[in-house]
N, C-alpha and C positions, 0 to 999 in steps of 0.2 A: 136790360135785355131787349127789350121794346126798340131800342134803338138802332143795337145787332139787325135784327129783321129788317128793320124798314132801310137801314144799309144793304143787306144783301136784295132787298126787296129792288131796291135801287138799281142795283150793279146788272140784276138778269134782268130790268126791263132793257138799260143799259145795251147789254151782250145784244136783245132779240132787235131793236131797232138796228144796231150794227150791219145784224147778219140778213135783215129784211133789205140794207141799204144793198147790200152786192149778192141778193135772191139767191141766197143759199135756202131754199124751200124744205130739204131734206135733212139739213142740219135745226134747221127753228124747232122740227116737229121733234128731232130725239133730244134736243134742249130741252124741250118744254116736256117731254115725257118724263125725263128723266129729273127733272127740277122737280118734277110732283111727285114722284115716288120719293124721293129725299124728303121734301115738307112733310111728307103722308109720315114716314117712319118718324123723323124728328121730333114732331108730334105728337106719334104714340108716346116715345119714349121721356118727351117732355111731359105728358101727364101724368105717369108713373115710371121713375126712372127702375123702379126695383122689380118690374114684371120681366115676364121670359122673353126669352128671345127672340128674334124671327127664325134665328137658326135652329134651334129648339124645338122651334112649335113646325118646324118644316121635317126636320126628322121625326117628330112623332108622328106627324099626318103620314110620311112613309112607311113608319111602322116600327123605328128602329129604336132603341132606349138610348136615352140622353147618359 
């Protein structure tokens, strides 16, 4: 599993040097947002795969029943 990551860890330093070579400024920054919001969730779910959901806990914060 260890390995997984440090390949994908790879591949998006990879993508951002690419897209720093031909200054796409606008695309590095939703790369990189959006690369952390994926780690951030993967993670949760990596340390407890059997917790709720985001989509769950997003509906309740609305008010609606699951």
């Amino acid at each position: 599993m260890t390995g997984f990551f440090f390949v994908i860890i790879a591949l998006g330093i990879y993508d951002l040097w690419a897209m720093r070579k031909r200054n796409m400024k606008k695309e590095i920054i939703i790369y990189s947002v959006l690369s952390v919001m994926v780690a951030a969730i993967g993670f949760y779910y990596y340390q407890d795969p059997l917790s709720r959901s985001f989509a769950g806990l997003l509906l309740n914060l609305l008010g609606f029943k699951e």
